[in-house]
PATIZA-214068 format. One record per residue: x, y, z of N, C-alpha, C in turn. Coordinates in steps of 0.1 Angstrom, whole numbers, plus 5000, padded with zeros to 4 digits. Example, Ala and Ser with C-alpha at 12.3 -4.5 7.8 and 13.67 -1.06 7.14 Angstrom:
2
513249435078512349555078513249675078 512849785071513749895071512950005079 
END
This chain:
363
430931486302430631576291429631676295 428831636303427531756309428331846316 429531796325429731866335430531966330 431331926317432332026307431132126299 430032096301429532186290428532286299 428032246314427832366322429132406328 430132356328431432476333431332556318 431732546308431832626297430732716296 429032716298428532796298428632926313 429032846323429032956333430333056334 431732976328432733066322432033206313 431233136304430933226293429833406301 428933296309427933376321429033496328 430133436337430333536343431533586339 431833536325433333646317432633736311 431533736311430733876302430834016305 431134026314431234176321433234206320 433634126323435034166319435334146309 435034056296435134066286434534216279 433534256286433534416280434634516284 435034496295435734596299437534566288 437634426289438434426279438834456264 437334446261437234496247437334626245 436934706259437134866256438834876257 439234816263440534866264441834776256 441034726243441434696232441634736223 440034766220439734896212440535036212 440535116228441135196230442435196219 443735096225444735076224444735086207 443634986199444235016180443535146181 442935236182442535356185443735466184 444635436193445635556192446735476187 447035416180448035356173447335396155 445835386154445135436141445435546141 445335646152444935776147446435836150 447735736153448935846151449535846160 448535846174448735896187450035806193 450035676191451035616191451835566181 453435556180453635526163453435426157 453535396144453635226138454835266126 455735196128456435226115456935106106 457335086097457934966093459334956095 459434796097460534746099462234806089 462834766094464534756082464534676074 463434576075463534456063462034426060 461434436052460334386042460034296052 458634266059458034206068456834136062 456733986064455433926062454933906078 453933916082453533916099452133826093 452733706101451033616109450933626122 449533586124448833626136447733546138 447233516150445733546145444833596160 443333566162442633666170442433616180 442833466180442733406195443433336203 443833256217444233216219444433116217 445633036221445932856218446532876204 446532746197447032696185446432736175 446732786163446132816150446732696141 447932726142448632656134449832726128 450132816133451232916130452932896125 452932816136454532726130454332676117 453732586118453632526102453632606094 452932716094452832826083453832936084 454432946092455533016095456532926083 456732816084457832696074457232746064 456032716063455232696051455832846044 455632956043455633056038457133086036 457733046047459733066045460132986032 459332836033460032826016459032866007 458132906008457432935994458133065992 458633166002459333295996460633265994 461133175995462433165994462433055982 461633015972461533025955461333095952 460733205954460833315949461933435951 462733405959464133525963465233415963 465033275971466633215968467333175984 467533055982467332975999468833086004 467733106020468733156023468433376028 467733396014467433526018466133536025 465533436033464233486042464533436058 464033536066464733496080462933476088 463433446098462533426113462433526117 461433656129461633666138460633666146 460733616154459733556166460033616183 458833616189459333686205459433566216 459433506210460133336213459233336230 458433326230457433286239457633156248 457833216262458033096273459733096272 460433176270461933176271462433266286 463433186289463633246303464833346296 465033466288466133526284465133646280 465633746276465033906273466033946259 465834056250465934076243466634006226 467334036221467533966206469033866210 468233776203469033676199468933596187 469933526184469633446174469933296177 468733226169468233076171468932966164 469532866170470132756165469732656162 469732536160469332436160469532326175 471032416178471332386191470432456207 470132576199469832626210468832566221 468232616235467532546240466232586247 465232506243463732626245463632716257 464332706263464832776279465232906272 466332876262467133056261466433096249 465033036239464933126229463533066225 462732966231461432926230461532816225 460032756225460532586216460332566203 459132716202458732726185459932776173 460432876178461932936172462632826173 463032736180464132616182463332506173 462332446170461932386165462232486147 461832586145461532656133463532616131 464232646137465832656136466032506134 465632386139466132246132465532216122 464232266116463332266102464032326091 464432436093464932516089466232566088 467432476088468732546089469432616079 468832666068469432706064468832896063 467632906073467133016073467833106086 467933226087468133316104467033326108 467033246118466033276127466333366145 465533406142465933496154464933556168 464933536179463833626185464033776195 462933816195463233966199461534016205 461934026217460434146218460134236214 461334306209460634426201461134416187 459934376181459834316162460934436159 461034566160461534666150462734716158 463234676171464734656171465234526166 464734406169465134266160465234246147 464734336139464634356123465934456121 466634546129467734646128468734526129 468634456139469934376145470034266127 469234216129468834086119469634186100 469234256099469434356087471034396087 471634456098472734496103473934346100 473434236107473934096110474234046103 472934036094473033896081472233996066 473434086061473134166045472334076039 472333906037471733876026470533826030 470233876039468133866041467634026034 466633916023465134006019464434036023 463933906032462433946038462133896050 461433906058461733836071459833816073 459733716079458233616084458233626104 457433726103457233756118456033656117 456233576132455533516137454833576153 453433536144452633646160452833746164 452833856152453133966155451834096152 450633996148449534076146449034166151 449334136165449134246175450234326181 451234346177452634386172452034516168 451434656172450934776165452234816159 453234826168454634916166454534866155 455234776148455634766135454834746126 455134846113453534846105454034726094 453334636089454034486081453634566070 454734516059454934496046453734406041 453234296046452034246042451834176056 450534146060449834046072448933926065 448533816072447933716070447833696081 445933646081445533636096445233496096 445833386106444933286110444033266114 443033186105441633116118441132996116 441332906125441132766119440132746122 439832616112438532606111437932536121 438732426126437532386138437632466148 437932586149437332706155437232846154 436032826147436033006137435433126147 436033186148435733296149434733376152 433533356143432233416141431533396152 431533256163430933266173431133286185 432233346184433333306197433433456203 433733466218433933566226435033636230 435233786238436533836243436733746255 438033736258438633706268437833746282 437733696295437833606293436433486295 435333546286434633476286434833396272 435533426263435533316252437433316251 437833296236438933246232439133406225 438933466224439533586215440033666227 441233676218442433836225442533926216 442133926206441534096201440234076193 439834206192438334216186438634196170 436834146169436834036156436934186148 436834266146437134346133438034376132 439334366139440634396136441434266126 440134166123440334106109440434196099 439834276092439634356085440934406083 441634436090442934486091444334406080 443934276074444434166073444634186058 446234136052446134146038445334066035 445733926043445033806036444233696049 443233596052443433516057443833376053 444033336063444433156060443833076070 443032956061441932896072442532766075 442932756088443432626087442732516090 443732396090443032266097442132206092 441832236075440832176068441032076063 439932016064439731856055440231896042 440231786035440831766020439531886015 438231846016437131896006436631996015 436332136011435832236016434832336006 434132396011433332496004433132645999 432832706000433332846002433632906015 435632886014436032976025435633096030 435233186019434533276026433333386031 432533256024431233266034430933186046 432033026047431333006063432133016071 433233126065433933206082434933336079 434733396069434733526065434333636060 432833596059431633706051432133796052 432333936058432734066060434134046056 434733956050436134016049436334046033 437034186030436934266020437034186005 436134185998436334055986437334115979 437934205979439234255971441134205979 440334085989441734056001441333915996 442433845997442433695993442033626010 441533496006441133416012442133256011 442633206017443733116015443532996026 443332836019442832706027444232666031 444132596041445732476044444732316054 445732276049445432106056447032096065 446632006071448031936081448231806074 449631766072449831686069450931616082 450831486086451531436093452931346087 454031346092454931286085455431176091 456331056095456630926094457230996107 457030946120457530926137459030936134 459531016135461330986143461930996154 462730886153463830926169464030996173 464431006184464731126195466031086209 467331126206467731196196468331106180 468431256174469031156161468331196144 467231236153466131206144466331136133 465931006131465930896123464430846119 464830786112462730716105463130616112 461830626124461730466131461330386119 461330276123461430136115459730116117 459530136124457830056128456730166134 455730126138454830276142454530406135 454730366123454330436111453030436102 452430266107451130236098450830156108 448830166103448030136113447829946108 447729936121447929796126447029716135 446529616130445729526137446129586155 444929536160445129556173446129536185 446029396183447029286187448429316182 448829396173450029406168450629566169 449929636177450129756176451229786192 451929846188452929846202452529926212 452729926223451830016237453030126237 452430236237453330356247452730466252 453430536258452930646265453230806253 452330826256451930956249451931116257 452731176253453031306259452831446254 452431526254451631606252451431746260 452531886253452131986262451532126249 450532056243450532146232448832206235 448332296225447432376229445932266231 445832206223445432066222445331946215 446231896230446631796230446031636225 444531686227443331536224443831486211 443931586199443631576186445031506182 446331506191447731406187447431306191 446531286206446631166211445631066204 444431096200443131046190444130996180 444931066175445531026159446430926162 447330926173448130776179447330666177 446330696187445430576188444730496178 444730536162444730466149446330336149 447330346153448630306150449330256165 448630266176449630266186448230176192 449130106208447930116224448530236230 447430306230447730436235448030406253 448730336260448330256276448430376281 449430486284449130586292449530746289 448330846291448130936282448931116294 449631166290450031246296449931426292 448731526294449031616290449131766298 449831826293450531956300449632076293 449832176299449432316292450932346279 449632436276450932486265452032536265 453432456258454632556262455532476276 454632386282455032346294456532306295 457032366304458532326306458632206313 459132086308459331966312461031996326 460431906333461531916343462531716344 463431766350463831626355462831506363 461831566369461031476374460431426366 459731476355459131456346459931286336 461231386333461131256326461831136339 461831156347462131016357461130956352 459631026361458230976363458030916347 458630966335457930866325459230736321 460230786327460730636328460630496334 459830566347459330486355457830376350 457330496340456130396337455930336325 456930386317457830306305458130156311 459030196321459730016329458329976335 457730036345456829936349455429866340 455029956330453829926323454429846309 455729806311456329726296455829806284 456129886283455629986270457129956266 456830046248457330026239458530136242 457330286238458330416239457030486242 458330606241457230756245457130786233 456230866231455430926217454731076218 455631156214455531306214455631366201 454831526203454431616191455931656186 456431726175457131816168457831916177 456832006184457432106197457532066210 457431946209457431956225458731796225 459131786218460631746220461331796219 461631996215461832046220462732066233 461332066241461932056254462731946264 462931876255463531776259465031746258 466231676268467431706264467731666252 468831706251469131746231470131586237 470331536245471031386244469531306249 468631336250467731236251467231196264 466831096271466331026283466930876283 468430886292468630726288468230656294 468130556286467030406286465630426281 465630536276463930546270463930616259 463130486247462930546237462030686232 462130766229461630826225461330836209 460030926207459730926192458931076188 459131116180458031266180457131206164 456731296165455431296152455731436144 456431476135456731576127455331646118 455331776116453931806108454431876100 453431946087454032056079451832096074 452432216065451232266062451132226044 450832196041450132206027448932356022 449032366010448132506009447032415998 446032456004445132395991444632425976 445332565973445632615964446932685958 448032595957449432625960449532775953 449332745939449532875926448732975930 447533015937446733125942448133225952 448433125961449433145971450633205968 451233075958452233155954452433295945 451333315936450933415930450933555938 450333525948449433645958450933715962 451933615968452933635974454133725969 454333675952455233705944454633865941 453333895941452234025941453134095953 452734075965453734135976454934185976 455634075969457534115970457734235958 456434205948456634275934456334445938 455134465949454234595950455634635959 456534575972457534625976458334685972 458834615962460334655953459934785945 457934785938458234895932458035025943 457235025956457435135963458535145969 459535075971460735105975461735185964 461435145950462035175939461435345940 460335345945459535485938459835605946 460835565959460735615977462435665973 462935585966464535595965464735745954 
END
């Protein structure tokens, strides 16, 4: 623990000088995209865009789901699409996401958002405002479409934005790249229709004084919790039978735990209520699992008498869509809850409402 917290301060020491130079040439960049110099225009389809200011996990997927059905009671399953720049995909320009498809040709978050979701177009594209032509052109009966991570997306100017910042890592104290976690500067919050604080406990205080003071009291402020759902098979996805509730010690089944998510600690801690956690395995984010991989965890499945493997939501994913035979596998499913659902839905139906009438007023 000492030795993690003088490497973290000397990170901090000598990213300070490039972290300036980065921030100028941040700044520069919304600079001539403000004043014109470069364009921003809006999409072919009514755009909600989240984002947020730093790197790693916010929580984005979930809220990406999260917001696709709350707009789609309000328009009608079916009229709200994906589109995403499907990050970590070995393929370039637009396509569209199946439930089949594979995190190799279209990312594991889009392919994940595509089995959650089948009844939504999801789709990815590096450039948000040719992917919104194709997506519009393709499928007539999309309204609105939920860009994921597209905050820093200048090209396309959003119909509305919502900025992530979770709570167990706000913002307010945190640095540019790369002496801290931030990839753009903290005032291009301001820029934000709304935020959304994630990863909060059930009971909270005022969201926005202990991590949004400066943000405009005429812009909504919006809480979410994670909710964990009941382990399913892989493939198949079925409700395992067992490993669902916490259990005496002696009765808890042993497996290995796998893990290529932004952090990883906080799945593997939450196992370890319900499981023996005997051997713990984690990757960077996004990590592309290979064939050796899963040998090596078959191998220590058979030799350490474990139960199964035990993996997140995205990162089965990456795994064959027939599975690893002879080894069980299991994932842990998540979703977002909003802690004020009616605030949310309200704010939103505001959005679709201010659309239709400037589009009504433009025609």
């Amino acid at each position: 623990m000492f030795r993690r917290g003088i490497q973290h301060v000397l990170a901090r020491t000598l990213g300070w000088l490039p972290a300036q130079l980065y921030g100028v040439v941040v700044r520069g960049r919304h600079m001539l995209y403000d004043t014109g110099l470069l364009p921003s225009k809006e999409g072919a389809l009514p755009t909600l865009v989240l984002g947020n200011l730093t790197v790693g996990g916010t929580g984005k997927t979930p809220l990406t789901e999260r917001l696709v059905l709350d707009l789609e009671d309000a328009l009608g399953k079916g009229a709200v699409g994906i589109l995403s720049r499907g990050y970590g995909r070995d393929t370039s320009g637009f396509q569209w996401v199946t439930p089949q498809s594979t995190s190799a040709a279209a990312g594991d978050e889009p392919v994940m958002l595509a089995r959650k979701l089948p009844h939504a177009a999801v789709a990815v594209c590096e450039d948000r405002l040719a992917g919104l032509e194709r997506m519009r052109a393709e499928r007539p009966e999309l309204k609105w479409v939920v860009c994921d991570d597209a905050f820093q997306h200048r090209a396309l100017k959003p119909t509305a934005s919502m900025l992530l910042i979770d709570s167990t890592q706000p913002i307010a104290s945190d640095r540019l790249l790369p002496a801290g976690r931030l990839r753009d500067v903290p005032e291009r919050a301001l820029a934000a229709d709304a935020i959304i604080i994630t990863r909060l406990d059930e009971m909270h205080g005022d969201l926005r004084a202990t991590f949004a003071p400066a943000f405009p009291k005429e812009k909504p402020i919006f809480g979410t919790h994670m909710e964990t759902d009941p382990l399913l098979a892989w493939p198949g996805d079925t409700r395992c039978a067992n490993g669902n509730k916490t259990a005496s010690p002696d009765q808890r089944e042993r497996i290995l735990a796998v893990a290529g998510i932004s952090r990883p600690e906080r799945f593997m801690d939450r196992l370890a209520g319900r499981f023996q956690v005997v051997r713990r395995e984690a990757f960077s984010d996004h990590k592309a699992f290979t064939a050796n991989d899963f040998k090596r965890w078959k191998r220590i499945v058979d030799s350490d008498r474990l139960h199964a493997l035990v993996t997140t939501e995205k990162d089965v994913v990456r795994m064959p869509l027939e599975g690893i035979p002879g080894l069980s596998i299991r994932y842990e499913p998540m979703h977002a809850e909003w802690q004020e659902p009616n605030e949310l839905t309200a704010w939103l139906w505001k959005q679709v409402q201010r659309h239709n009438a400037d589009s009504a007023g433009r025609s």
